[in-house]
N, C-alpha and C positions, 0 to 999 in steps of 0.2 A: 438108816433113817436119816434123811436129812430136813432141816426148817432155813427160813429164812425168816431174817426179823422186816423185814417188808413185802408186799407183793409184787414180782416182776412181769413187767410190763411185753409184751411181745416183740419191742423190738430189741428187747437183749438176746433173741436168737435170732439176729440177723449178726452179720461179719462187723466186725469193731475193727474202724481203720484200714489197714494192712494187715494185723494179726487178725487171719478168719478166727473165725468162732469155731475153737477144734474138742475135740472130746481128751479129758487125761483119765489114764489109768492107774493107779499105783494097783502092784502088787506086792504086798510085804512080807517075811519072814522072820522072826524072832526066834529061835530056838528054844528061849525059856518060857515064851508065853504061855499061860493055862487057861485052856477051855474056858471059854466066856469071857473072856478078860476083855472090858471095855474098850475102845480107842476111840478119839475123838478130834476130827478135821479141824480145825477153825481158820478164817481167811476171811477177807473184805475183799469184793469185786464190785466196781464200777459202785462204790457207796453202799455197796448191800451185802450185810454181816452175815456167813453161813457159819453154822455147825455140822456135820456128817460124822455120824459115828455108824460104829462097827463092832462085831466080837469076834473075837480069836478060834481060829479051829488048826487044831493040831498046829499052833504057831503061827499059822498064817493068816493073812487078815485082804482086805480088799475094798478102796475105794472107787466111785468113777462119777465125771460129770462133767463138763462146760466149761469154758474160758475164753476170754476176747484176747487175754495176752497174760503174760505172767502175774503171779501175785505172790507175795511174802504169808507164809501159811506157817502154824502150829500144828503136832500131831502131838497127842499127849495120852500118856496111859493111865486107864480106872479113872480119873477124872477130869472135869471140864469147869477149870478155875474161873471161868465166868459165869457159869453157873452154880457152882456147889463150892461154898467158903472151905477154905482149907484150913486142916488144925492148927495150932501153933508148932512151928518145927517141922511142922510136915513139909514133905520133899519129893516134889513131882517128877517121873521120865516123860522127857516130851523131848521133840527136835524142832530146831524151825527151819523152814525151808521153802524154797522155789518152787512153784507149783506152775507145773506148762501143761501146754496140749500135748501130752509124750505119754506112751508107757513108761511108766517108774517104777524102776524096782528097788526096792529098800530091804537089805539083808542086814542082820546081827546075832552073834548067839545070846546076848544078853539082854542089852539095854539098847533103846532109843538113842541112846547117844550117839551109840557106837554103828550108827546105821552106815552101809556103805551103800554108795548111787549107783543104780545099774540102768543105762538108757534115758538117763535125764542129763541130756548136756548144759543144759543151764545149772544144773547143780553139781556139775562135773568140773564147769569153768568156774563156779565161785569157791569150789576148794583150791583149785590154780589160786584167785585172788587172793584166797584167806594164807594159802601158802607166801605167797609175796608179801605179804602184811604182818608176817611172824615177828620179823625182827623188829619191826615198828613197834608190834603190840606191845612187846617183850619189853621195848623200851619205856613206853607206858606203866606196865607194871613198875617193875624199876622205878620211876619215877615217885609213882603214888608211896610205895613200901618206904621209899626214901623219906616223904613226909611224912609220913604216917609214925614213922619213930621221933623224930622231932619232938622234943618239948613243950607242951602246951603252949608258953613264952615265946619259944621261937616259932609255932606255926603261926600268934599271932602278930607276929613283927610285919609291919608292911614292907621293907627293905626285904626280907627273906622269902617271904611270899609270892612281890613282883617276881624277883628270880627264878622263883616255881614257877609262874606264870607263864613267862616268857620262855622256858626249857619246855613250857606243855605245848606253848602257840608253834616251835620249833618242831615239833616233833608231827603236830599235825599237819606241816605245810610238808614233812617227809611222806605222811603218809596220802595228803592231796597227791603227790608227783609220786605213789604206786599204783592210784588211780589214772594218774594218766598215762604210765608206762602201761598198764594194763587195757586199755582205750583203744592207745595205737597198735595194739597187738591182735585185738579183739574188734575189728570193727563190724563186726554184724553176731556181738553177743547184747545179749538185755541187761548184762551182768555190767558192761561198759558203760552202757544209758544212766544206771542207778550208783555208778562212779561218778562219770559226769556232774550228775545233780548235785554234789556234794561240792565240788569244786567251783560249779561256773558261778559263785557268787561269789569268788576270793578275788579282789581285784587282782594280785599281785600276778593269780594266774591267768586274765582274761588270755592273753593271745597262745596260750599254750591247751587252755581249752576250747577256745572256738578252734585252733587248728584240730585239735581228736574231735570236733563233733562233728566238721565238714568233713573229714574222715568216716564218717559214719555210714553206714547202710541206708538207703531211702528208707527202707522197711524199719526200721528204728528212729530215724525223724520224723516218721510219721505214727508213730507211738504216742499215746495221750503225756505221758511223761517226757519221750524227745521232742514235743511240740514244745514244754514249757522251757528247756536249757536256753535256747536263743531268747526267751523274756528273761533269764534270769542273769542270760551276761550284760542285755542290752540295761539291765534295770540298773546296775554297779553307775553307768555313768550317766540319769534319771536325776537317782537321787545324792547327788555327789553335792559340796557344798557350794555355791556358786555356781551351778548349773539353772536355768532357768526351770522355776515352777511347771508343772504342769498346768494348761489351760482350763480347772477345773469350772464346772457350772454346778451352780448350788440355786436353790430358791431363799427368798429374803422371807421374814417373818408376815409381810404382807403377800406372797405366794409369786412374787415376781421374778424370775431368770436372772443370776446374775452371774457373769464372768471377772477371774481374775484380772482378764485383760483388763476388763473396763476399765478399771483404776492403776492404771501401767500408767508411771509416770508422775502417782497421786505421793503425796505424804500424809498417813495417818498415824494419830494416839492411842 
């Protein structure tokens, strides 16, 4: 059964962009699952919230439907946290995941977690990534564990703090540059697009990430999200301090047009 919480309009089955409008399949296997056992899709496409759910037969289960290009998707078991409150303590199997126009096949003998990708290369390349980001994570962990024992006193010391601070800003400009190793490696994954996006707003890294985005596949520049990378490297020197204003037009309390320019050159109180 699926819903949407709006109604779609006909031209969401026409082709979006470059990414045609393709059909995905999953087909699942869980080995513990029991007969009936709920599952439930959830994803946002082009601003419109779906649910899909499904029951288990002899372990296996089965989605299908539409997509203009990738989306970041939940699959969650017996319930659907956004619609049905969960107990105190209670403790969901769900996985999140890349949802393409692909057959997908999702195997495990137990749990959701432990799903493995079969024929989803977009979810094939973001275990690559997640692999490349271990050490970084790790060190994150590390990190927080490290304060986390600290002293009340000393987690509230501003001197001791900054220094966390600045070991975290550290550790994320490691992990921006396994975004970009993964970029120039990957130039015609979606998985590099939604790297990018992370990065091209760190000035330190402009010219490291417009070199991976012009790297890039047309077919991924021309992605609703690779359309936005080139705004968001170009915005870093926009809004820089000393940069001129943008030319904004506003109306005055009497309904009249006015421009920044106009007063270029004015002093006011």
């Amino acid at each position: 059964m699926r819903t949407s919480l709006r109604c779609l309009s006909l031209f969401l089955l026409l082709p979006i962009l470059t990414f045609a409008q393709g059909h995905y399949i999953i087909r699942g296997k869980v080995d513990q699952l029991k007969d009936g056992s709920k599952l439930f899709l959830v994803y946002n496409n082009d601003g419109v919230s779906f649910v899909d759910s499904t029951a288990a037969k002899d372990g296996r289960f089965n989605f299908k439907g539409q997509l203009g290009y990738p989306v970041y998707s939940t699959l969650y078991l017996h319930k659907n946290p956004y619609t049905t409150k969960l107990q105190p303590n209670e403790k969901l199997d769900y996985i999140r995941f890349y949802l393409e126009a692909a057959q997908i096949g999702m195997n495990a003998k137990d749990s959701l977690k432990n799903i493995v990708w079969n024929g989803s290369k977009l979810n094939t390349e973001n275990v690559e990534l997640l692999e490349m980001k271990k050490t970084v994570d790790n060190k994150f962990d590390a990190l927080n564990k490290e304060f986390a024992k600290l002293p009340p006193e000393q987690q509230k010391d501003s001197v001791i703090f900054a220094q966390f601070v600045m070991r975290e800003k550290n550790l994320m400009d490691e992990n921006y540059s396994v975004y970009l190793d993964f970029a120039r490696s990957h130039p015609d994954s979606y998985i590099s697009v939604i790297g990018l996006s992370f990065v091209a707003g760190q000035e330190k890294f402009y010219a490291s990430a417009k070199s991976a985005y012009d790297g890039l596949s047309n077919r991924l520049k021309e992605s609703p999200l690779g359309k936005v990378i080139p705004l968001q490297l170009e915005a870093q020197f926009k809004t820089k301090v000393g940069q001129q204003a943008p030319d904004l037009t506003l109306n005055n309390p009497a309904g009249k047009a006015i421009k920044i320019s106009d007063y270029l050159g004015s002093t006011y109180c």
